[in-house]
C-alpha positions as CSV (number, residue, x, y, z in Angstrom):
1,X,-13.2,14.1,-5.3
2,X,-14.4,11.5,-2.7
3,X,-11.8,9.0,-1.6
4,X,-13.4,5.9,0.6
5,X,-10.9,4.3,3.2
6,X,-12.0,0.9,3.5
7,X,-13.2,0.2,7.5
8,X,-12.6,-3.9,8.2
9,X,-11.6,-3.3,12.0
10,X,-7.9,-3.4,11.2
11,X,-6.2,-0.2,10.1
12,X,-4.5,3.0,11.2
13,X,-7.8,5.1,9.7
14,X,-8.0,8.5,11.2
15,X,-4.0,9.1,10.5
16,X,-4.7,8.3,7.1
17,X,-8.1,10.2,6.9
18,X,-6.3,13.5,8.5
19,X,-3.4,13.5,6.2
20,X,-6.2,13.2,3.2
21,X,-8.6,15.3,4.4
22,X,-5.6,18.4,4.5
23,X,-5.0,17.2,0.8
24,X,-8.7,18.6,0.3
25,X,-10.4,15.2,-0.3
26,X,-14.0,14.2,1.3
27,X,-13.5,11.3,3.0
28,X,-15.4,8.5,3.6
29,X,-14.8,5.7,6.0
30,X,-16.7,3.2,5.7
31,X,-17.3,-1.0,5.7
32,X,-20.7,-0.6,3.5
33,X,-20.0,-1.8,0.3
34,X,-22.6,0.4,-1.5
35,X,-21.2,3.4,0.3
36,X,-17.6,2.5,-0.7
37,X,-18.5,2.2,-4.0
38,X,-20.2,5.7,-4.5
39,X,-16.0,6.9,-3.8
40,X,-14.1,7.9,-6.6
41,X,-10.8,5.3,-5.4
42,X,-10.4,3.0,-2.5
43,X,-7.5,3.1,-0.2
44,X,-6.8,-0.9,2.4
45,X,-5.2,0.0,5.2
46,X,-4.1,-2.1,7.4
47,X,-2.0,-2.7,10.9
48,X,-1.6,-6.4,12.2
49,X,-1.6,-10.0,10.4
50,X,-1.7,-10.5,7.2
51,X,-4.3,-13.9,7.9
52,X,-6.2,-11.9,10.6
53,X,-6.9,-9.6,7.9
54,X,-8.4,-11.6,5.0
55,X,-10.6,-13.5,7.5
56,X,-12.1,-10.1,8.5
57,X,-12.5,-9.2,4.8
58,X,-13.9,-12.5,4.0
59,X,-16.5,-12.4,6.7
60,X,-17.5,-9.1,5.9
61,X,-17.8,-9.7,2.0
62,X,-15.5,-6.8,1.8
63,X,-13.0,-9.5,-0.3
64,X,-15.7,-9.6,-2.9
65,X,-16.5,-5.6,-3.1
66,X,-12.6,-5.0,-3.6
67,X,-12.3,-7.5,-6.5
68,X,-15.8,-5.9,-8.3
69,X,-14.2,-2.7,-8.2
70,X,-10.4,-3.7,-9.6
71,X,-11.9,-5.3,-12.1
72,X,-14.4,-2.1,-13.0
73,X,-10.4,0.2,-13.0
74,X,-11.5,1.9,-9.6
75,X,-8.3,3.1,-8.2
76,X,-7.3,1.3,-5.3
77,X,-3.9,2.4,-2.9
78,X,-3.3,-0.5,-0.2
79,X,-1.0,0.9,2.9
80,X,1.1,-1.0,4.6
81,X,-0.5,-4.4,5.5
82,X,-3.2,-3.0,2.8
83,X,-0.6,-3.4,0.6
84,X,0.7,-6.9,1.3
85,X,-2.6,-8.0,1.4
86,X,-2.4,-7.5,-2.7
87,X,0.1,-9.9,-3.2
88,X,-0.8,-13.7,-3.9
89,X,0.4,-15.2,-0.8
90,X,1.7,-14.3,2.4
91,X,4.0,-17.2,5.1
92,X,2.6,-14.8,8.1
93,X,1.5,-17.1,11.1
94,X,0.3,-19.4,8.7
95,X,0.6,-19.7,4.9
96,X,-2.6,-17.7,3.5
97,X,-3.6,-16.4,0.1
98,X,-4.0,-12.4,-0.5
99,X,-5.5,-10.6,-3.6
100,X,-2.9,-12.0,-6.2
101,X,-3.0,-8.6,-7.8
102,X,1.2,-8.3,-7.1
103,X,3.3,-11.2,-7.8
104,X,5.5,-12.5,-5.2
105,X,4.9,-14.0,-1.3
106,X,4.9,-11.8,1.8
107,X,7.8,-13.4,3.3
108,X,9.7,-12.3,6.8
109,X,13.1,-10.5,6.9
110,X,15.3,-13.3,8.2
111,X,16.9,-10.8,10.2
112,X,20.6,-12.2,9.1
113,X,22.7,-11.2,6.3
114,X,26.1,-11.4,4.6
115,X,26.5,-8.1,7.2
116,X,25.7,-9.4,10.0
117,X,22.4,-9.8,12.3
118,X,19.9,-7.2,11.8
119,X,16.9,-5.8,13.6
120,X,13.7,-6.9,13.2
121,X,10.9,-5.1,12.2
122,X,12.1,-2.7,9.9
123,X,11.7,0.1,11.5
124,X,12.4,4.0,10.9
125,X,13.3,6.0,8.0
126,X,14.9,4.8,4.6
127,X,15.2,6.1,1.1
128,X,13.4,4.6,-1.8
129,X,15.3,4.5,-5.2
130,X,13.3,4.6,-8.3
131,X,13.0,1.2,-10.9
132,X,10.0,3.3,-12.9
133,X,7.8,5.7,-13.0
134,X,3.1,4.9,-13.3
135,X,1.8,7.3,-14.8
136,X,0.7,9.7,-12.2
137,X,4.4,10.3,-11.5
138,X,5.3,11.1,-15.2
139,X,6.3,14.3,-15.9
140,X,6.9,15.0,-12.2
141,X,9.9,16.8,-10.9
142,X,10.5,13.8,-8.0
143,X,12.0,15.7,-4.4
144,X,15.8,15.7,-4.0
145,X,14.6,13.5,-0.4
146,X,12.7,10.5,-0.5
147,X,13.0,9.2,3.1
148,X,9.7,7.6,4.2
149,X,8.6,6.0,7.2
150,X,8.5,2.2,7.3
151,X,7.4,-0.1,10.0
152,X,7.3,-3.5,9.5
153,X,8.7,-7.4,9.8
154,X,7.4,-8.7,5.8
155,X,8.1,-8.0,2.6
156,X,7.2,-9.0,-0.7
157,X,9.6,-10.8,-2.0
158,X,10.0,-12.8,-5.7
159,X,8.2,-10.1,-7.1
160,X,7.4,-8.8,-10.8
161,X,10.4,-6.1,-12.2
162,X,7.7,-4.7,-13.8
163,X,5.3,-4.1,-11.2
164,X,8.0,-2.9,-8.9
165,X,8.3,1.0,-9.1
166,X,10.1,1.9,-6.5
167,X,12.4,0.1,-3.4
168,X,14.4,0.5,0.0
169,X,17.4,-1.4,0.7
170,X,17.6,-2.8,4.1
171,X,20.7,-5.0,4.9
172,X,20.7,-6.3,1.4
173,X,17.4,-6.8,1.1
174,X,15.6,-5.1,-1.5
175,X,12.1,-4.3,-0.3
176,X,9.7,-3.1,-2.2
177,X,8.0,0.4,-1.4
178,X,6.1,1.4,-4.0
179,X,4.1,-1.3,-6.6
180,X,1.8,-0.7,-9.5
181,X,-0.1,-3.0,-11.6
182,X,-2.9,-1.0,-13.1
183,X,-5.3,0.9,-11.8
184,X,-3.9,-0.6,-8.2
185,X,-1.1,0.7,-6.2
186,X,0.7,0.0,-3.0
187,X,3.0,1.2,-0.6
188,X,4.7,-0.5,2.1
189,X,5.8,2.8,4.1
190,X,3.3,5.1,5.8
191,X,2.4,7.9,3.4
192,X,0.7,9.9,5.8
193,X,3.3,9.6,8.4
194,X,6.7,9.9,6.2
195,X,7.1,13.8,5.8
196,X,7.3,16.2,2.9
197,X,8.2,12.9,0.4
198,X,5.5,10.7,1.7
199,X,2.7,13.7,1.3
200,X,3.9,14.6,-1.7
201,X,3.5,10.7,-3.1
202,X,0.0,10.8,-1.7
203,X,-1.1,13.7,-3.4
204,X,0.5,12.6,-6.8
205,X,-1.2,9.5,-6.7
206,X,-4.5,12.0,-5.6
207,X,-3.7,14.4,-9.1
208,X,-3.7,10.7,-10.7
209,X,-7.1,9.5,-9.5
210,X,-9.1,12.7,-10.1
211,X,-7.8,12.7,-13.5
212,X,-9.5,9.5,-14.0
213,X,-12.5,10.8,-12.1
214,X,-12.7,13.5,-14.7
């Protein structure tokens, strides 16, 4: 199975193509389209801001590639900003529109709440609770832990129930972690970086894709 980590100059790429290369995947990282495209399933990742990174996209055409292959099913798994980037619209800097593929706006924790002032970015560890399950989590025997490693100061917020698979409450806001809509997935939280729970989500969503490759 070869998974192709999308290159546009703004993500976190050789901690993500470590953690899948010990999950026994070739990798391939790469900004050529026709290279990309020869992959099995896509994973955006991305560190920065959220305009920043559709003008890189855009200039590069790599906007386009991603929408030919969502719309031909190829899995795609958007990290951190690579996930926000999937939502319609984000208020970062300056108001900008993302992939649409999520409903809701990438909005920024206000940093107040009926608790008091909070910090922002959020920052550390926090345990997602479960709304639903996609399909390459059904019939899976979930670990009693499911801490995961977030880091950052947007979330998406007026979002689909039934896109929404899993979340992490912080300060009384519920932020998504986990989306699906199908054959594209996202997770807020570092996967590679969040321990035993977050490997365990990567390689499930792996076990998912190389079923379809099948």
């Amino acid at each position: 199975m070869i998974i192709g980590v999308i290159d546009y100059g703004m993500g976190n790429l050789f901690s993500v193509e470590q953690a899948l290369k010990r999950l026994n995947c070739e990798v391939v990282v790469s900004a050529d389209p026709s290279t990309l495209a020869a992959t099995d399933a896509l994973i955006l990742p991305g560190v920065g801001a959220f305009p920043d990174a559709m003008k890189r996209l855009s200039e590069t055409g790599l906007d386009q590639f991603i929408r030919q292959q969502v719309d031909a099913k190829k899995p795609l798994l958007g990290i951190c900003l690579g996930m926000q980037l999937l939502f319609e619209e984000s208020e970062e800097v300056a108001p900008t529109k993302g992939f649409g593929y999520f409903k809701g706006k990438i909005t920024r924790f206000s940093g107040e709440s009926e608790f008091g002032k909070y910090r922002v970015p959020h920052m550390g560890w926090n345990t997602l609770e479960f709304q639903s399950l996609p399909t390459w989590l059904e019939n899976k025997t979930l670990p009693e832990s499911k801490y995961v490693y977030f880091v950052h100061s947007f979330y998406g917020a007026n979002i689909d129930r039934e896109q929404l698979v899993a979340s992490a409450d912080y300060f009384g806001v519920e932020v998504p972690g986990v989306v699906q809509a199908g054959s594209v997935c996202g997770m807020q939280f570092h996967p590679e970086k969040s321990g035993e729970f977050g490997v365990f989500l990567l390689e499930q969503w792996l076990n998912g894709v190389e079923v379809l490759a099948c």
